[in-house]
N, C-alpha and C positions, 0 to 999 in steps of 0.2 A: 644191692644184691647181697645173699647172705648166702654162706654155705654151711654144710655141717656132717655127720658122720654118728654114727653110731658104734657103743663099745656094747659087747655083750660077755657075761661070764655067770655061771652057774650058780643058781641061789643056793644058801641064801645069801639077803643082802651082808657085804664085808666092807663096813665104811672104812674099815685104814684100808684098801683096795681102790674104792671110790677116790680118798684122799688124793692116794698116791697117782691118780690114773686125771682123776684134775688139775692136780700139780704140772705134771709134766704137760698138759692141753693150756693150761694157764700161762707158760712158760715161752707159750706158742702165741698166745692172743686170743686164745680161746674161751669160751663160757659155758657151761652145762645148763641146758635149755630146760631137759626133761627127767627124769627116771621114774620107769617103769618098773614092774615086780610082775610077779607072778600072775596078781588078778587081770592087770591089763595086757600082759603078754603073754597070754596065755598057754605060755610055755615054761620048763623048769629055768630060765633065767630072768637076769634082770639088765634089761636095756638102757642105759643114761647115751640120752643124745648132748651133742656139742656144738654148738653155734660158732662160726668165724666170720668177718670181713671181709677175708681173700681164700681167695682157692690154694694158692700157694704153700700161707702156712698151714692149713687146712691139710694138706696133701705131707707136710711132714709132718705136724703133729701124728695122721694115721701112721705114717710110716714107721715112727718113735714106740707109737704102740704098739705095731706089730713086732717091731725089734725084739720088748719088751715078752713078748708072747701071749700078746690081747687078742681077742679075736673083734675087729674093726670091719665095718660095713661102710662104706663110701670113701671117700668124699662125695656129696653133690649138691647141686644148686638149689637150695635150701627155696628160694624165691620169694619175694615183697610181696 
C-alpha cells in the first residue's frame, strides 16, 4: 500500500522551494512521484505529489509542511 499527498504553491516553478520542500518529505521517507505546472494543472500553480510507505510518516511529513506554511492536500491511500 502506498500513500501520498500533495504540495501546492504558486507559479512559477521555484526549484530551491522544491528543494527545500523535498528535503524535509525525504527526511520523512518520502519520494516526489509527480510535478505538475501550469499546462497540466490547469491552474496558476504547481502541484509536486509525494509518495510514502506508511501513513504515519506520511501524516507528519504533511504536518512539517504545513508547519512550515505549504499549502498540503492529503494524506491518502495512494493504492497498488
Amino acid at each position: 500500500m502506498s500513500y501520498m499527498f500533495e504540495v501546492y504553491y504558486k507559479s512559477p516553478i521555484d526549484l530551491k522551494k522544491e528543494e527545500e520542500i523535498t528535503g524535509a518529505v525525504a527526511s520523512l521517507g518520502g519520494s516526489l512521484d509527480c510535478r505538475e505546472t501550469l499546462i497540466e494543472t490547469g491552474t496558476d500553480a504547481v502541484c509536486l505529489t509525494y509518495e510514502f510507505d506508511e501513513m504515519e510518516l506520511a501524516q507528519k511529513a504533511a504536518d512539517l509542511l504545513r508547519q512550515r506554511g505549504d499549502h498540503v492536500e492529503g494524506p491518502v491511500d495512494y493504492g497498488n
